[in-house]
PDB file of N, CA, C, O and CB in Angstrom:
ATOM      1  N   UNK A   1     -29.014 190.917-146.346  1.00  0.00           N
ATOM      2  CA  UNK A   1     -27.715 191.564-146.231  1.00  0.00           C
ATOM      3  C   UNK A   1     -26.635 190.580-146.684  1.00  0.00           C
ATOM      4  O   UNK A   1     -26.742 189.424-146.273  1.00  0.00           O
ATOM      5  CB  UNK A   1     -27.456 192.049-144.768  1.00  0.00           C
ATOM      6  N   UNK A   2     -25.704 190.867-147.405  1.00  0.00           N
ATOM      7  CA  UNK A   2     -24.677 190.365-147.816  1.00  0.00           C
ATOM      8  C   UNK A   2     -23.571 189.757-146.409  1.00  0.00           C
ATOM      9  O   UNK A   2     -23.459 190.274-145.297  1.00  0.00           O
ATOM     10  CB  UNK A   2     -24.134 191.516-148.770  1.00  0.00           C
ATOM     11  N   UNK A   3     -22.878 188.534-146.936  1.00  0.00           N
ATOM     12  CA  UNK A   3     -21.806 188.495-145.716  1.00  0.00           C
ATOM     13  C   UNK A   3     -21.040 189.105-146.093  1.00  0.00           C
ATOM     14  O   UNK A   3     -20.098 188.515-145.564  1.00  0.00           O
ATOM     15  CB  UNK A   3     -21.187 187.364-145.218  1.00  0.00           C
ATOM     16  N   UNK A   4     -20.527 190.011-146.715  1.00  0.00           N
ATOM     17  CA  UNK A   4     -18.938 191.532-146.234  1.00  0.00           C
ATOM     18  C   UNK A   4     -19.870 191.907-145.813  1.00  0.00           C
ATOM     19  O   UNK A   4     -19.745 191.892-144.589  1.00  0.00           O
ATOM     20  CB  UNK A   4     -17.798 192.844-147.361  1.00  0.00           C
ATOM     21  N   UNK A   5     -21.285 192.449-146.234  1.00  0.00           N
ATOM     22  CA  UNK A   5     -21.621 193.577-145.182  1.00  0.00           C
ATOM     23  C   UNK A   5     -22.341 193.288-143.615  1.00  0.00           C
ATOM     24  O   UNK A   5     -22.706 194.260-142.954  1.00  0.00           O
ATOM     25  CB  UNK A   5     -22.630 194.510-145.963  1.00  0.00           C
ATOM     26  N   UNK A   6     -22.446 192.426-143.290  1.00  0.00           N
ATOM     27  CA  UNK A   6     -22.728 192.020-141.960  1.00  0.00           C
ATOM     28  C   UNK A   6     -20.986 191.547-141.379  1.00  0.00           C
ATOM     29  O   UNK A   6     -20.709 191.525-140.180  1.00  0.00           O
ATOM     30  CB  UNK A   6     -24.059 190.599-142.008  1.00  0.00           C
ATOM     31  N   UNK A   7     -20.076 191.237-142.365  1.00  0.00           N
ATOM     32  CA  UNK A   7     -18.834 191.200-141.847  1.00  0.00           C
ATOM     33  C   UNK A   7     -18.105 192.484-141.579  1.00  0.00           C
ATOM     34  O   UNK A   7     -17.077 192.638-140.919  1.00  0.00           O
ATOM     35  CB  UNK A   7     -18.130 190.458-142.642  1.00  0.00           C
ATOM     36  N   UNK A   8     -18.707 193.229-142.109  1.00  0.00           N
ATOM     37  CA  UNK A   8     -17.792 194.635-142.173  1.00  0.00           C
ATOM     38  C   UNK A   8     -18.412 195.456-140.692  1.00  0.00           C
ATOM     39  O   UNK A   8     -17.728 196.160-139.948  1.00  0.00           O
ATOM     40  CB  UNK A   8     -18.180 195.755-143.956  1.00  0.00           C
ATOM     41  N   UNK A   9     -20.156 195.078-140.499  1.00  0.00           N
ATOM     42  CA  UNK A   9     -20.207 195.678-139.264  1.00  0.00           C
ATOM     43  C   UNK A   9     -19.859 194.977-138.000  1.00  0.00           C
ATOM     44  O   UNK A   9     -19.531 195.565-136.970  1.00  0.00           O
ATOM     45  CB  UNK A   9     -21.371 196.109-139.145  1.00  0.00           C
ATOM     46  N   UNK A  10     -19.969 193.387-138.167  1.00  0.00           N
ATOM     47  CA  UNK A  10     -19.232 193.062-137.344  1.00  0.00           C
ATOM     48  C   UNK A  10     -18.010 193.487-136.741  1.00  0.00           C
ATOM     49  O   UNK A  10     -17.931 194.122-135.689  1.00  0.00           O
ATOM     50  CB  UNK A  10     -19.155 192.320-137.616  1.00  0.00           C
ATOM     51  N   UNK A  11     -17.173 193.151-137.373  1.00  0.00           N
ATOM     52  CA  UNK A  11     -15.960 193.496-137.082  1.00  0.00           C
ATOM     53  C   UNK A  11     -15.438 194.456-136.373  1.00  0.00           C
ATOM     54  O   UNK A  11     -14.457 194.324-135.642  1.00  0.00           O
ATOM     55  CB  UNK A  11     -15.531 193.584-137.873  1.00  0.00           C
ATOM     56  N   UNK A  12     -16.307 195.863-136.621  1.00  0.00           N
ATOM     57  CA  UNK A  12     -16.248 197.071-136.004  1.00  0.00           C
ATOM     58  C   UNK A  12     -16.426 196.490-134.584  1.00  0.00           C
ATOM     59  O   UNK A  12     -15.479 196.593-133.805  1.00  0.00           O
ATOM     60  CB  UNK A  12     -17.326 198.186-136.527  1.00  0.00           C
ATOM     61  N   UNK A  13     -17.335 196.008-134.266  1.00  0.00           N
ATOM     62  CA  UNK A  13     -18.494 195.790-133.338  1.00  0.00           C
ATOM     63  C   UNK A  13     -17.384 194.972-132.363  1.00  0.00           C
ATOM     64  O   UNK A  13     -17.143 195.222-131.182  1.00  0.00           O
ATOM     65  CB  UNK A  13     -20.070 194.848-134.031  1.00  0.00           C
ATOM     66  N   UNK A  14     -16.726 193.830-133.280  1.00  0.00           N
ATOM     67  CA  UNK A  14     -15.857 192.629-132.358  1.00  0.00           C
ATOM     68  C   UNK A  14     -14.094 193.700-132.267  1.00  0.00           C
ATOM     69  O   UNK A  14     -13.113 193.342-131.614  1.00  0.00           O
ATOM     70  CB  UNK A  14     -15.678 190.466-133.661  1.00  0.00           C
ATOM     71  N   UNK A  15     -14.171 194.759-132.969  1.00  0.00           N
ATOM     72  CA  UNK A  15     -12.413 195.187-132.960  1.00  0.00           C
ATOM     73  C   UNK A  15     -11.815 194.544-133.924  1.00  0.00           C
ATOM     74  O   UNK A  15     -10.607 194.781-133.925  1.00  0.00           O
ATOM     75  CB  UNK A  15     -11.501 194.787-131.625  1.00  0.00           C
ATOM     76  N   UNK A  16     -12.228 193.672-134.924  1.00  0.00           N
ATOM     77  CA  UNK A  16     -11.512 192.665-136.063  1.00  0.00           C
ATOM     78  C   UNK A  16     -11.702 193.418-137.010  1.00  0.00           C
ATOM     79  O   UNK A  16     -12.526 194.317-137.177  1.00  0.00           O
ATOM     80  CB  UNK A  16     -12.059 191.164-136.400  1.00  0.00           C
ATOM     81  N   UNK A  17     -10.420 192.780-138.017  1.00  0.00           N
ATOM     82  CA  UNK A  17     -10.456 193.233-139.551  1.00  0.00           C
ATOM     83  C   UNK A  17     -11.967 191.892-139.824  1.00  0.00           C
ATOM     84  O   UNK A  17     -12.521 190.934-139.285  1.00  0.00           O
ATOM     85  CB  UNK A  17      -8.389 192.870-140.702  1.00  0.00           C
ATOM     86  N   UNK A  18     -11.994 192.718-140.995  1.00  0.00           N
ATOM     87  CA  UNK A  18     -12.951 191.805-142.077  1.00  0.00           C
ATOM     88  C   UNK A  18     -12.787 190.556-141.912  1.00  0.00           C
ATOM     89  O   UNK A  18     -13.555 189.822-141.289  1.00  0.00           O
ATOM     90  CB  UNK A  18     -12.708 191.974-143.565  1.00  0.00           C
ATOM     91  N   UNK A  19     -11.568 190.167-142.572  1.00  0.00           N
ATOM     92  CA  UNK A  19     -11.225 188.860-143.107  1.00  0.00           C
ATOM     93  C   UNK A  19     -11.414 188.227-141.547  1.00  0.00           C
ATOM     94  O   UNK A  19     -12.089 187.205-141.422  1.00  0.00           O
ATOM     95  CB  UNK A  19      -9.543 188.713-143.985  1.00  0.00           C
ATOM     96  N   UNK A  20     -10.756 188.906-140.283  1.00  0.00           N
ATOM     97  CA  UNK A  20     -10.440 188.016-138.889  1.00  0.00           C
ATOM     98  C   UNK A  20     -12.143 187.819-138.773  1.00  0.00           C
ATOM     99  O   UNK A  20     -12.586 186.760-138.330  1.00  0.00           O
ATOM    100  CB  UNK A  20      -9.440 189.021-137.240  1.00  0.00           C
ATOM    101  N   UNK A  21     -12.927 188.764-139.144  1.00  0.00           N
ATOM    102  CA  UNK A  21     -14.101 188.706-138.497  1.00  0.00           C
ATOM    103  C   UNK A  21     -14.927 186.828-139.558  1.00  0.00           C
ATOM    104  O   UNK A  21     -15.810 186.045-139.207  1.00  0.00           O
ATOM    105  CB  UNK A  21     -15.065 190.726-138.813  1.00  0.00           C
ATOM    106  N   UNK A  22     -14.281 186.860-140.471  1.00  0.00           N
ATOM    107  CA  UNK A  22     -14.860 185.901-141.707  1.00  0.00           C
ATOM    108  C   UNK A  22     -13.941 184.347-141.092  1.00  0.00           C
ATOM    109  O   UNK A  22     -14.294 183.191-141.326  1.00  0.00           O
ATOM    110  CB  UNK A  22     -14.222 186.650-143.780  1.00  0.00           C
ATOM    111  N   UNK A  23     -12.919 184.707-140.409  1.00  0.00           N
ATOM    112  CA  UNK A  23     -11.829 183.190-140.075  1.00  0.00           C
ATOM    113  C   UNK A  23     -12.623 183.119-138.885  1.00  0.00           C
ATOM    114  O   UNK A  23     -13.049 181.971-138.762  1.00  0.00           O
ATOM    115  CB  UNK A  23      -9.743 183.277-139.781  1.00  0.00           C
ATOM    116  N   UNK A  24     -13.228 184.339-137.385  1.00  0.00           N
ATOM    117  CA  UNK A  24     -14.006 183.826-136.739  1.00  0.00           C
ATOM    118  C   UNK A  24     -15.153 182.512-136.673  1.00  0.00           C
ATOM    119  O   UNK A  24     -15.335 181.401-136.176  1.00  0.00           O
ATOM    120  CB  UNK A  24     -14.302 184.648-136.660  1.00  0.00           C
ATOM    121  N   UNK A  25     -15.670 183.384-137.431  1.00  0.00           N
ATOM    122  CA  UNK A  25     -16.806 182.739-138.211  1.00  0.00           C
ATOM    123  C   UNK A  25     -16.321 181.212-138.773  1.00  0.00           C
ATOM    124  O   UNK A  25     -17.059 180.268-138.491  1.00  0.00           O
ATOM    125  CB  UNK A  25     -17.230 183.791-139.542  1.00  0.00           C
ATOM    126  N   UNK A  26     -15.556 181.052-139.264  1.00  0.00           N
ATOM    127  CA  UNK A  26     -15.020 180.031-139.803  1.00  0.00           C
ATOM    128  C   UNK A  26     -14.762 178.779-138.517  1.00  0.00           C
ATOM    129  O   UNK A  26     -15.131 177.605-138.525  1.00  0.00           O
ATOM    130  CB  UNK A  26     -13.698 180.610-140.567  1.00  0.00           C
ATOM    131  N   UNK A  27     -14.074 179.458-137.571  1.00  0.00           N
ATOM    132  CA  UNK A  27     -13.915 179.021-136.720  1.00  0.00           C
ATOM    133  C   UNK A  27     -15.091 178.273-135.587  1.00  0.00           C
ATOM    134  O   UNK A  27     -15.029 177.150-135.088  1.00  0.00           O
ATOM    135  CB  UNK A  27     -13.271 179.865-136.480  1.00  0.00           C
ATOM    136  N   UNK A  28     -16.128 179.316-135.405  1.00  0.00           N
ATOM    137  CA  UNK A  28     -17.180 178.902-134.984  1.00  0.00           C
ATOM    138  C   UNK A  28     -17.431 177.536-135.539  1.00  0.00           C
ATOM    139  O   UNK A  28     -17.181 176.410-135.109  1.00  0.00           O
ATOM    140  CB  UNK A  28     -18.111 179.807-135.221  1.00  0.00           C
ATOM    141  N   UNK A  29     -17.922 177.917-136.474  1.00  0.00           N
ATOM    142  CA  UNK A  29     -18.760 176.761-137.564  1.00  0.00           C
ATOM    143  C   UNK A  29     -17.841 175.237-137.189  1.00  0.00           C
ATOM    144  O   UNK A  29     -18.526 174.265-136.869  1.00  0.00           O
ATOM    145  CB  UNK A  29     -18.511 177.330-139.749  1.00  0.00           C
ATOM    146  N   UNK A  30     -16.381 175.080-137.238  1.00  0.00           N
ATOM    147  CA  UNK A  30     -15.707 174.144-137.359  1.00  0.00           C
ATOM    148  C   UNK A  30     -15.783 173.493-135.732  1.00  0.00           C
ATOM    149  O   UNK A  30     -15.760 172.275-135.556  1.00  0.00           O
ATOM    150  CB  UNK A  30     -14.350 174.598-138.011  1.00  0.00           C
ATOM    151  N   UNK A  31     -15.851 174.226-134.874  1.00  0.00           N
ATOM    152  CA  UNK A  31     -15.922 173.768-133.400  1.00  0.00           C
ATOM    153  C   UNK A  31     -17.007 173.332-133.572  1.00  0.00           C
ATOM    154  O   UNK A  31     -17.163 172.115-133.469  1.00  0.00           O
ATOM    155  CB  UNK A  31     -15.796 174.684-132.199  1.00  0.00           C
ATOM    156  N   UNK A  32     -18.540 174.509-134.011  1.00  0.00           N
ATOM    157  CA  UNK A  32     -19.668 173.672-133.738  1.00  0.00           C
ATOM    158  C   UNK A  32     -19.969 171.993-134.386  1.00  0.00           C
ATOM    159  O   UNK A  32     -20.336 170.993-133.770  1.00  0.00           O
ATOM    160  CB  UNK A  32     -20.729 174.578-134.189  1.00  0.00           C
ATOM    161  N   UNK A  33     -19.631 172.178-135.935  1.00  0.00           N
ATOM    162  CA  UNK A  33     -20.008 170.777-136.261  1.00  0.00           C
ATOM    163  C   UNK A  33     -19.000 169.680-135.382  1.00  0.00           C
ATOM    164  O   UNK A  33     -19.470 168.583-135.080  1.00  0.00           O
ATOM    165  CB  UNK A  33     -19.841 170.574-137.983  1.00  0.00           C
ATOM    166  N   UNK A  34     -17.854 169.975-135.066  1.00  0.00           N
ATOM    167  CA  UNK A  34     -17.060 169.096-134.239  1.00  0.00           C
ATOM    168  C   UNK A  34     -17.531 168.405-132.552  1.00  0.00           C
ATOM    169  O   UNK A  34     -17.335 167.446-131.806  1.00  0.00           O
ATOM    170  CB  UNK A  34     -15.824 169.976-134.121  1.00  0.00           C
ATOM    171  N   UNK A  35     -18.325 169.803-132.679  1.00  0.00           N
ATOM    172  CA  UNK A  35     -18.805 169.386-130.895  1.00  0.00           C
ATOM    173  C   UNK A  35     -20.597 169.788-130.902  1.00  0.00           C
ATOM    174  O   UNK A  35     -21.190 170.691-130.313  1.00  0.00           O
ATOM    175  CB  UNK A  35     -17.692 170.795-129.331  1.00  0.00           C
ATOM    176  N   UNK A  36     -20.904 169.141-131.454  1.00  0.00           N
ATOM    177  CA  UNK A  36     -22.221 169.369-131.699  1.00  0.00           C
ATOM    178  C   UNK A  36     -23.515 169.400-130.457  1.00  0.00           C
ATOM    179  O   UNK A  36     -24.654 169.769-130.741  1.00  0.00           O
ATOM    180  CB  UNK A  36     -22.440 168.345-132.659  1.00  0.00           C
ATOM    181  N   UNK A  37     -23.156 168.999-129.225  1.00  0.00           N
ATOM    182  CA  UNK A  37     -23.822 169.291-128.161  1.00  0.00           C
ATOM    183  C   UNK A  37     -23.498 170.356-127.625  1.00  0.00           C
ATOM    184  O   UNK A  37     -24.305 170.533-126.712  1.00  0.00           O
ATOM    185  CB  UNK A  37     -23.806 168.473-127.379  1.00  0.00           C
ATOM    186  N   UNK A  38     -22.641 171.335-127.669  1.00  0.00           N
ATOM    187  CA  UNK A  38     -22.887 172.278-127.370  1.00  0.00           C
ATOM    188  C   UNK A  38     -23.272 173.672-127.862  1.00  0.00           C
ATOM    189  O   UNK A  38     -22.729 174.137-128.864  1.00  0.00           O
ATOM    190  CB  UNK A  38     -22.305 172.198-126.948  1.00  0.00           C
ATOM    191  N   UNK A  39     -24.317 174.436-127.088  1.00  0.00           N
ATOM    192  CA  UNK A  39     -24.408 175.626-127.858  1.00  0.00           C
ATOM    193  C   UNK A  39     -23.629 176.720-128.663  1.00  0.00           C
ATOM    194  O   UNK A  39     -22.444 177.021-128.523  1.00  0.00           O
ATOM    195  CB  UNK A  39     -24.812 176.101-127.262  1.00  0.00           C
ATOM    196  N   UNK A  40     -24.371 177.155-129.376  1.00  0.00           N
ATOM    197  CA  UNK A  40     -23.348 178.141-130.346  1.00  0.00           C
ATOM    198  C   UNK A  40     -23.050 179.568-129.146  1.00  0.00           C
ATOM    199  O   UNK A  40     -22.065 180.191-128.751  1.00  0.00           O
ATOM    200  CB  UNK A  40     -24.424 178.814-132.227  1.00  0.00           C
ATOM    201  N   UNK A  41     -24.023 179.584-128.985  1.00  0.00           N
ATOM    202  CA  UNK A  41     -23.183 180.652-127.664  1.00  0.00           C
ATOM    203  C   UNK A  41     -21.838 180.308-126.665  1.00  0.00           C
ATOM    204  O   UNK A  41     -21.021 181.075-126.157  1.00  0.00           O
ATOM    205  CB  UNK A  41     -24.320 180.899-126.447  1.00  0.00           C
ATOM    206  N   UNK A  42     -21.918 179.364-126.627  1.00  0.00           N
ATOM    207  CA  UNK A  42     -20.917 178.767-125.354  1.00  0.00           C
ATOM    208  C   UNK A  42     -19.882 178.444-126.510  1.00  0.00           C
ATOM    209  O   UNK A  42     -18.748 178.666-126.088  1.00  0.00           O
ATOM    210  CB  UNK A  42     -21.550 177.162-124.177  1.00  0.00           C
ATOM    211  N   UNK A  43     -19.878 178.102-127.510  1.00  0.00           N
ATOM    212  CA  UNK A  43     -18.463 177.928-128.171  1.00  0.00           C
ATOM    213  C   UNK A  43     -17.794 179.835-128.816  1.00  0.00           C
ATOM    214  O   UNK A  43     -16.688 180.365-128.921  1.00  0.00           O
ATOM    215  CB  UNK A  43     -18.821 176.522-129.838  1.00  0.00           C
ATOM    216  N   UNK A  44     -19.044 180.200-129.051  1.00  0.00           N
ATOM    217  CA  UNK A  44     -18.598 181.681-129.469  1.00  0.00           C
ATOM    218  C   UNK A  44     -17.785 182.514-127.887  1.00  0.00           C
ATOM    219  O   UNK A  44     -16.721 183.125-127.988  1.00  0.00           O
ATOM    220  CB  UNK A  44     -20.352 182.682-130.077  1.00  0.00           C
ATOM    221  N   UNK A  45     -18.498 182.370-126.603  1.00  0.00           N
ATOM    222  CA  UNK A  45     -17.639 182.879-126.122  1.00  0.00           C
ATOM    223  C   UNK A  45     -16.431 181.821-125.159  1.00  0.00           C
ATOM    224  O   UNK A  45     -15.947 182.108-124.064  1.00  0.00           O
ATOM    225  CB  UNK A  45     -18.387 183.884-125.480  1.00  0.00           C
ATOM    226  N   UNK A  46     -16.198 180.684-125.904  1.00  0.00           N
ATOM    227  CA  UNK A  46     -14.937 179.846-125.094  1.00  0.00           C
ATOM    228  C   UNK A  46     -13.685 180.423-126.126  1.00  0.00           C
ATOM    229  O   UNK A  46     -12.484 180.596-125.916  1.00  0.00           O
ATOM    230  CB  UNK A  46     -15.128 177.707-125.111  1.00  0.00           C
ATOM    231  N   UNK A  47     -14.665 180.668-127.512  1.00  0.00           N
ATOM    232  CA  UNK A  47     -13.336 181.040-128.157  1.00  0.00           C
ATOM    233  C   UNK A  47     -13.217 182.660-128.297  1.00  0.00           C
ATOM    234  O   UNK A  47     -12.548 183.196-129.180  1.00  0.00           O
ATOM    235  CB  UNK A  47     -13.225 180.311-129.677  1.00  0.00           C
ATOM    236  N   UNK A  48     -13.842 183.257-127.460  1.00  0.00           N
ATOM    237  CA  UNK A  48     -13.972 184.692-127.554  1.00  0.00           C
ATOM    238  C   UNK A  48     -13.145 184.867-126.234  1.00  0.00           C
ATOM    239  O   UNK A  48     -12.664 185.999-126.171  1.00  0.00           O
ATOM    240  CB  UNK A  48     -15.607 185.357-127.617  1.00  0.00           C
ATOM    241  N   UNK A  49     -12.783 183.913-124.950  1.00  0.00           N
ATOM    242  CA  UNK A  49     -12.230 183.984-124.261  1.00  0.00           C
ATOM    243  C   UNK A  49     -10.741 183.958-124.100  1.00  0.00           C
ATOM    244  O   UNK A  49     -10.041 184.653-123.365  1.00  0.00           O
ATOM    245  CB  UNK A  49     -12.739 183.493-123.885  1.00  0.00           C
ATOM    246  N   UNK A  50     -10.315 182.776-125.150  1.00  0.00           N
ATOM    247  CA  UNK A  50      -9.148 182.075-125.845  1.00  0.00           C
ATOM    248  C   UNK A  50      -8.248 183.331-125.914  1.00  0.00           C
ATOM    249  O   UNK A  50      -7.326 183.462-125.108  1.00  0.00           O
ATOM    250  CB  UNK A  50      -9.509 181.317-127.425  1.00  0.00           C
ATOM    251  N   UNK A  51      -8.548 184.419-127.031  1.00  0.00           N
ATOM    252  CA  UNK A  51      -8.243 185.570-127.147  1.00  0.00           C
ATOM    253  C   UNK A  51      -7.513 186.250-125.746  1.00  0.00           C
ATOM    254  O   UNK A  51      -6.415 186.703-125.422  1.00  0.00           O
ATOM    255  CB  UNK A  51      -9.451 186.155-127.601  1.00  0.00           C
ATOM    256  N   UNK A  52      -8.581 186.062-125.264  1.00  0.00           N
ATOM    257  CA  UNK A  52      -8.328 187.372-124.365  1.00  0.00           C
ATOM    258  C   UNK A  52      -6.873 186.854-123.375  1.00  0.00           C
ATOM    259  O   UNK A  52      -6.831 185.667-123.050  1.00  0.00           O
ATOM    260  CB  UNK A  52      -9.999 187.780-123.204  1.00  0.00           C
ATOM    261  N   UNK A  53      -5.739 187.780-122.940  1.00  0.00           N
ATOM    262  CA  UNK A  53      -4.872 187.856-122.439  1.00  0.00           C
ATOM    263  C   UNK A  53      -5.101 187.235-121.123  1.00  0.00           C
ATOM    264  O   UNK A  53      -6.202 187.140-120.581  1.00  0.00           O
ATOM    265  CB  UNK A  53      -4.497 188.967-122.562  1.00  0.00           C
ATOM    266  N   UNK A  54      -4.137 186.876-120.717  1.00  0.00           N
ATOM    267  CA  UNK A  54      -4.052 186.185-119.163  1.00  0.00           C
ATOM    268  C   UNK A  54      -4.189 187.221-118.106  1.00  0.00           C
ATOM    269  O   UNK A  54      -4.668 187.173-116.973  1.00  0.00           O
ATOM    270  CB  UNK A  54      -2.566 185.409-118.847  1.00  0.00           C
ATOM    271  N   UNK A  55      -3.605 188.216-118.828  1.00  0.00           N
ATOM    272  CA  UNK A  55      -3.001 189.703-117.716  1.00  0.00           C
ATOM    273  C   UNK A  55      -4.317 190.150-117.258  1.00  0.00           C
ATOM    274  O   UNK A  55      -4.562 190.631-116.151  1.00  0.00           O
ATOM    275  CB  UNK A  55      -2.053 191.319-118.629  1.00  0.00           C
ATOM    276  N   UNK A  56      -5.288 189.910-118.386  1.00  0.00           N
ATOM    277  CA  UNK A  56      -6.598 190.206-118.281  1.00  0.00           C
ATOM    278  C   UNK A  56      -7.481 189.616-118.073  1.00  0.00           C
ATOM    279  O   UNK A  56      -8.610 190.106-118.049  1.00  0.00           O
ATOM    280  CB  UNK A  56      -6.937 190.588-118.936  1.00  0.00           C
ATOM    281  N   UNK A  57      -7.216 188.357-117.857  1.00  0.00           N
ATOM    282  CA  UNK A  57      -8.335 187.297-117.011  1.00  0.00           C
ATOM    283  C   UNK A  57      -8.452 187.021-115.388  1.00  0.00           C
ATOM    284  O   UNK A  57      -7.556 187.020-114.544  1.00  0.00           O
ATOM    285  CB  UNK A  57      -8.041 185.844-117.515  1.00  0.00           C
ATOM    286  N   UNK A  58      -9.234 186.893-115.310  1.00  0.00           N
ATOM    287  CA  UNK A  58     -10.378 186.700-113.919  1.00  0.00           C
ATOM    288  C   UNK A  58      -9.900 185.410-113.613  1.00  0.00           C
ATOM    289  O   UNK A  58     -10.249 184.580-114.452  1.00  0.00           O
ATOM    290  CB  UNK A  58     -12.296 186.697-114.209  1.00  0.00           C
ATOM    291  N   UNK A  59      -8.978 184.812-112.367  1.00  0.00           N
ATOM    292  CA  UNK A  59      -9.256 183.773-112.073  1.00  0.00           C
ATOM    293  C   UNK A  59     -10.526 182.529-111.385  1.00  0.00           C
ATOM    294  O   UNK A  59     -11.243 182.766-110.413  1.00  0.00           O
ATOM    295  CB  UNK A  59      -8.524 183.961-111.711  1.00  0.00           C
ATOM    296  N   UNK A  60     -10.527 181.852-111.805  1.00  0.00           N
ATOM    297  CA  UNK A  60     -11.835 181.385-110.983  1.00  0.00           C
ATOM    298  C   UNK A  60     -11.040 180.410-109.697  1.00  0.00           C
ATOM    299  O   UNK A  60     -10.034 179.718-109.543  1.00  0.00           O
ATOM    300  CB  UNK A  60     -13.124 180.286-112.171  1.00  0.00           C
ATOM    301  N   UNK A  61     -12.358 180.936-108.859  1.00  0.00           N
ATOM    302  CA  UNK A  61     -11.938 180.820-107.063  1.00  0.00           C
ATOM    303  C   UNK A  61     -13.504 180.072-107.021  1.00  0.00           C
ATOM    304  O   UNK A  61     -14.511 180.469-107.607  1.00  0.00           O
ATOM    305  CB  UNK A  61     -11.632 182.806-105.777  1.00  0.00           C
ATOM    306  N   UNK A  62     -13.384 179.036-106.262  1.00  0.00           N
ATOM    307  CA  UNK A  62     -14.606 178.418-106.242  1.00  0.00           C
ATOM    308  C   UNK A  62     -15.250 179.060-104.755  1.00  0.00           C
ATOM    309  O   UNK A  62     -14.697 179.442-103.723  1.00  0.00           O
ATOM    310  CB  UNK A  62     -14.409 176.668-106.346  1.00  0.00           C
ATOM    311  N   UNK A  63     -16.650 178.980-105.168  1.00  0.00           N
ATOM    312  CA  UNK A  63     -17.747 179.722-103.960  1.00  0.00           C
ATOM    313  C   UNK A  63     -17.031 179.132-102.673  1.00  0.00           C
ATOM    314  O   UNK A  63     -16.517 179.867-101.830  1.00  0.00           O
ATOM    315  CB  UNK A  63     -19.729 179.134-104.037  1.00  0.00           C
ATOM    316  N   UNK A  64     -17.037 177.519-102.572  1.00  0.00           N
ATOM    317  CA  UNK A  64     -17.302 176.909-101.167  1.00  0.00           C
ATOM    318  C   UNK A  64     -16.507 175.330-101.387  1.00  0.00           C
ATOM    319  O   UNK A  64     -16.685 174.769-102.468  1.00  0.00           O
ATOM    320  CB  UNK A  64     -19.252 176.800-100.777  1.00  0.00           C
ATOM    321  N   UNK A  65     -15.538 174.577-100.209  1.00  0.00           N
ATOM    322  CA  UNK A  65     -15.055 173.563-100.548  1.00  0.00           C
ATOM    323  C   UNK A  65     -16.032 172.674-100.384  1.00  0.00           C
ATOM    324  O   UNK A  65     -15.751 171.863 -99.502  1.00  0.00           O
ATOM    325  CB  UNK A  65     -13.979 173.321-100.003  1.00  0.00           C
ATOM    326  N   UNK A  66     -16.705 172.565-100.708  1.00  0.00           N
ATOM    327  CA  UNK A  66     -17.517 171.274-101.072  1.00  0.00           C
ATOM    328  C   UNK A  66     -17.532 170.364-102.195  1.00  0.00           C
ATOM    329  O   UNK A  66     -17.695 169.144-102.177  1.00  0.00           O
ATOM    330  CB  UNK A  66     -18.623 171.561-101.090  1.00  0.00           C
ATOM    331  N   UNK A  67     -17.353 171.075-103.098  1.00  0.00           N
ATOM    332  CA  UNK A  67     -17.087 170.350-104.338  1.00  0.00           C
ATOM    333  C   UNK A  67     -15.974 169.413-104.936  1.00  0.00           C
ATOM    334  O   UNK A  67     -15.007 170.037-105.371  1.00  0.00           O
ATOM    335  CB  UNK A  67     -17.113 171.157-105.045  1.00  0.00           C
ATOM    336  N   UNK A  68     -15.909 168.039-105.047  1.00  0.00           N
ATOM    337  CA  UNK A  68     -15.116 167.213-105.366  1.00  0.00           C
ATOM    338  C   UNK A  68     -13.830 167.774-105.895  1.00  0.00           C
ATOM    339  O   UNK A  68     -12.804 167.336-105.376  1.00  0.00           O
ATOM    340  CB  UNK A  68     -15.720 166.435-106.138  1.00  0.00           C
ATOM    341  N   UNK A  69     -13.696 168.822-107.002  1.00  0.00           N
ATOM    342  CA  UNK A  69     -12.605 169.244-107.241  1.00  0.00           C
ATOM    343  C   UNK A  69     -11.833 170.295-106.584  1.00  0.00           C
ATOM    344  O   UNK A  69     -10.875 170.928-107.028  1.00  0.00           O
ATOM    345  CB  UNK A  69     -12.709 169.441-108.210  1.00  0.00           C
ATOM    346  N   UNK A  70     -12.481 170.380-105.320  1.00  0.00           N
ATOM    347  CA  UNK A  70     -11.618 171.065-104.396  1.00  0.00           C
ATOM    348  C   UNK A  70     -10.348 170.798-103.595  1.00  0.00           C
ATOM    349  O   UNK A  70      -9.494 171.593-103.203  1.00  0.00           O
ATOM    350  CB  UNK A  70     -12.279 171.317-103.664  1.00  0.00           C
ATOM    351  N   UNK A  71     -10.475 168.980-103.399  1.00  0.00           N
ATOM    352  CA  UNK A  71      -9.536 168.481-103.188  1.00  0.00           C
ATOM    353  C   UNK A  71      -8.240 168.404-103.793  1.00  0.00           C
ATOM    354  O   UNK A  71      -7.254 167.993-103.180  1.00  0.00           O
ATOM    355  CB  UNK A  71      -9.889 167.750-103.075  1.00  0.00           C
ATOM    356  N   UNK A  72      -8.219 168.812-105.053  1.00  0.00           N
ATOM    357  CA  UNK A  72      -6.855 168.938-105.727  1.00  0.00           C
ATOM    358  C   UNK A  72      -6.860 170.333-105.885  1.00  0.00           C
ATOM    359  O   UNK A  72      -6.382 170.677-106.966  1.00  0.00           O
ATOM    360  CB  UNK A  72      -6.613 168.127-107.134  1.00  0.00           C
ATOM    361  N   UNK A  73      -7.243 171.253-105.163  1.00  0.00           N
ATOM    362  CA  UNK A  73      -6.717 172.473-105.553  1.00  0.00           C
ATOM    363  C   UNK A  73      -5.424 172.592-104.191  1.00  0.00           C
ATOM    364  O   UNK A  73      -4.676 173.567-104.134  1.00  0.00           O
ATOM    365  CB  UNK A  73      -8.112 173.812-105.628  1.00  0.00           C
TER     366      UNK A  73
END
């Protein structure tokens, strides 16, 4: 399969134009070689998160104070 046409169904798939779906991609690639220990999943959705609105994010509340960084909350 061609990349427009795996970009073109992407896109549908992610809500992006073409091209956003091709600068994604772009994007990926440039985090991964930059940060190379981490997985391509975990950078696809840190920056799939990035996106998303505040209005619409989930704060995180930790389970239990036990954890060292509980003290500065």
């Amino acid at each position: 399969m061609e990349i427009f046409e795996q970009a073109k169904l992407d896109s549908v798939a992610e809500y992006l134009t073409i091209a956003g779906q091709v600068e994604f991609w772009a994007q990926v690639r440039r985090t991964s070689l930059e940060n190379p220990d981490f997985p391509v999943d975990y950078i696809v959705l840190s920056l799939t998160s990035l996106k998303e609105s505040r209005e619409e994010s989930i704060p995180f509340i930790p389970r239990s104070g036990r954890g060292w960084f509980c003290r500065y909350l």
